[in-house]
ROTOR-452442 format. One line per field, with one value per residue: x, y, z of N, C-alpha, C in turn; residue in one letter; residue number from 1. Coordinates in nm, 2 decimals. Each point is the difference from the previous one (the first is absolute). Layout:
# ROTOR-452442
n_px = X:... .
n_py = Y:... .
n_pz = Z:... .
ca_px = X:... .
ca_py = Y:... .
ca_pz = Z:... .
c_px = X:... .
c_py = Y:... .
c_pz = Z:... .
residu = A:... .
num = NUM:... .
# end
This chain:
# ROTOR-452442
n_px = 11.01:-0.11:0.09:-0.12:0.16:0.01:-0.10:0.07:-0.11:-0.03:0.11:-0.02:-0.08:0.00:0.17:-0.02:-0.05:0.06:0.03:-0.09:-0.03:0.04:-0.09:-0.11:0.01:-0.02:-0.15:-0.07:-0.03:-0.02:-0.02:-0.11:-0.02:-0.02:0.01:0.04:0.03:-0.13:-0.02:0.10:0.01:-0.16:0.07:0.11:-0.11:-0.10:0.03:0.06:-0.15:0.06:0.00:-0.11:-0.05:0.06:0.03:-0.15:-0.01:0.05:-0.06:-0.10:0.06:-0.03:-0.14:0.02:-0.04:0.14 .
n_py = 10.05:0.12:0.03:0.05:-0.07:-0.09:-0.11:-0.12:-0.01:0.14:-0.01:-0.14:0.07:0.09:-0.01:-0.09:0.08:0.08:-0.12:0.01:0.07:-0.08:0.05:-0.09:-0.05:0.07:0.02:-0.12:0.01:0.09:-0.09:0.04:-0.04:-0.10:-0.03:0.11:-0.06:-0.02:0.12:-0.08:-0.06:0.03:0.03:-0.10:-0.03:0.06:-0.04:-0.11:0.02:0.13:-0.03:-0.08:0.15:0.03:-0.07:0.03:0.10:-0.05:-0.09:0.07:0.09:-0.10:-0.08:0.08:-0.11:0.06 .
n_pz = 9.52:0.00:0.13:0.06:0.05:-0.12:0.04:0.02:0.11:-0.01:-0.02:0.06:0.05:-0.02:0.02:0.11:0.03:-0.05:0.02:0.09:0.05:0.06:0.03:0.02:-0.13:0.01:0.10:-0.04:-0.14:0.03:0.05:-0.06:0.07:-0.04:0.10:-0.02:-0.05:0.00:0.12:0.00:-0.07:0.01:0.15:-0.02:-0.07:0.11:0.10:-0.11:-0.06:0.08:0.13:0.01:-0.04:0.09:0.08:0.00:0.01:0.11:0.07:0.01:0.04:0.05:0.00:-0.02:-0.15:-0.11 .
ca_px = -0.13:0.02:-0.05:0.00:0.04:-0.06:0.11:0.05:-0.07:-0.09:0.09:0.00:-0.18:0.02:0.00:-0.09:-0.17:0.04:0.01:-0.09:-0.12:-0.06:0.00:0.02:0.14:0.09:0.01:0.08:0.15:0.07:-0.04:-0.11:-0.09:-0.10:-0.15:-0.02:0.06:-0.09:-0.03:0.15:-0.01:-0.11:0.05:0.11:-0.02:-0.10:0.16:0.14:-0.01:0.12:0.12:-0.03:-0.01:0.12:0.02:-0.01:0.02:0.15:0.00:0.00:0.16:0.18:-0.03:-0.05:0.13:0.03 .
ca_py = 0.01:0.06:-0.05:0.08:-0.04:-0.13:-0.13:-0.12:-0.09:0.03:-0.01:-0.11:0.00:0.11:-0.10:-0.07:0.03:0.04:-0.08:-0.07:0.07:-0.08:0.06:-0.12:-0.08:0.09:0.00:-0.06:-0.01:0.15:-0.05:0.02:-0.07:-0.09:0.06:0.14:0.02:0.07:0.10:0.10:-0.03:0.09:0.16:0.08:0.02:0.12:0.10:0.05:0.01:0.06:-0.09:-0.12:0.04:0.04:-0.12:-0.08:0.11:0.05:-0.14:0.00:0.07:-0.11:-0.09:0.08:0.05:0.16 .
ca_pz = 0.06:0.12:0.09:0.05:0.09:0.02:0.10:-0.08:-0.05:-0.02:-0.11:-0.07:0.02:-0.13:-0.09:-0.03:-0.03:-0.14:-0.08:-0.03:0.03:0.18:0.11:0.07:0.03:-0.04:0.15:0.07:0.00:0.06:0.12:0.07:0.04:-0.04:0.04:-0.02:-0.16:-0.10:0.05:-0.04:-0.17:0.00:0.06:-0.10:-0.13:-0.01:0.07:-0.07:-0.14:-0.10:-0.03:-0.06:-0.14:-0.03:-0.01:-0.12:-0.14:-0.05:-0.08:-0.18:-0.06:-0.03:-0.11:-0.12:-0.02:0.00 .
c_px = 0.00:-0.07:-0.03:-0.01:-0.12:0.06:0.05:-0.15:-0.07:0.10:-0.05:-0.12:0.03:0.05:-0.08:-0.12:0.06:0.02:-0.10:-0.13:-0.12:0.09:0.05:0.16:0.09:0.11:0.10:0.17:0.07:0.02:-0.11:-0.06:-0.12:-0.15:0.00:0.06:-0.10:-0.05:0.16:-0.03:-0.07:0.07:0.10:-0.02:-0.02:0.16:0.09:-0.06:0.08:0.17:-0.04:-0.03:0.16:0.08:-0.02:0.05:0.16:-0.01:-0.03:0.03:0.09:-0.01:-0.06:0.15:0.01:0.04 .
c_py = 0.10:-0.10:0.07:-0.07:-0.13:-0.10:-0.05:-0.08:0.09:0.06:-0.08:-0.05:0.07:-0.11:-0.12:0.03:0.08:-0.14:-0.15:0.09:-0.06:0.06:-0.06:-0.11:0.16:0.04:-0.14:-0.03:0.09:-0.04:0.05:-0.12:-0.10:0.06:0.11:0.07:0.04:0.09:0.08:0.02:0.11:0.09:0.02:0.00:0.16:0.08:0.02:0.02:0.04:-0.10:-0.10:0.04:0.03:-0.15:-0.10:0.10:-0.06:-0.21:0.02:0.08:-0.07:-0.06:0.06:0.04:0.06:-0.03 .
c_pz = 0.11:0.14:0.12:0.19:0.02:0.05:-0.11:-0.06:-0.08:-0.17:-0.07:-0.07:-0.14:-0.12:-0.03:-0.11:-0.11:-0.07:-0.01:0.04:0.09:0.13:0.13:0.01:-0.04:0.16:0.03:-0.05:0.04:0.14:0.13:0.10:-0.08:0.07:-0.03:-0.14:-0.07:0.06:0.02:-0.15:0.00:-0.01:-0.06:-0.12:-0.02:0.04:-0.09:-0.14:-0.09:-0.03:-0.09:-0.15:-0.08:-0.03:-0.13:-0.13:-0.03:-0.03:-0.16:-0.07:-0.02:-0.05:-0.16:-0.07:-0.08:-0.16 .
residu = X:X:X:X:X:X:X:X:X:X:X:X:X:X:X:X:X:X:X:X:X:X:X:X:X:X:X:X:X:X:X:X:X:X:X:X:X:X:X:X:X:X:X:X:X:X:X:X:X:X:X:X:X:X:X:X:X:X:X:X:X:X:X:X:X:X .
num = 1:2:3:4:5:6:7:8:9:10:11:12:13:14:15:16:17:18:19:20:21:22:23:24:25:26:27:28:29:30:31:32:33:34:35:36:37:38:39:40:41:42:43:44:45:46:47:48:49:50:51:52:53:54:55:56:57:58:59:60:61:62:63:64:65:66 .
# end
């Protein structure tokens, strides 16, 4: 995955949301805040598109099999 000097949560957020596609618990399990998880969720969805495109391209590259 390229990372262009991302946090831990905001790592995790990517993974996350490449694998279920909620935004929201995506935040929290990344460890966002409960009150503010769906306005982080929002903004890191619009902020890492590319990571989160990339992310999922390479989940279903693995699962595709050969």
């Amino acid at each position: 995955m390229t990372t262009k000097s991302l946090t831990n949560k905001q790592l995790a957020f990517v993974q996350h949301f490449s694998q279920t596609g909620n935004a929201t618990r995506s935040a929290i399990a990344a460890g966002y805040s409960k009150a503010t998880a769906e306005q982080q969720g929002y903004e890191l969805k619009r902020k890492l598109v590319n990571e989160i495109d990339e992310a999922t391209r390479s989940l279903l590259g693995a699962s595709v099999p050969m």
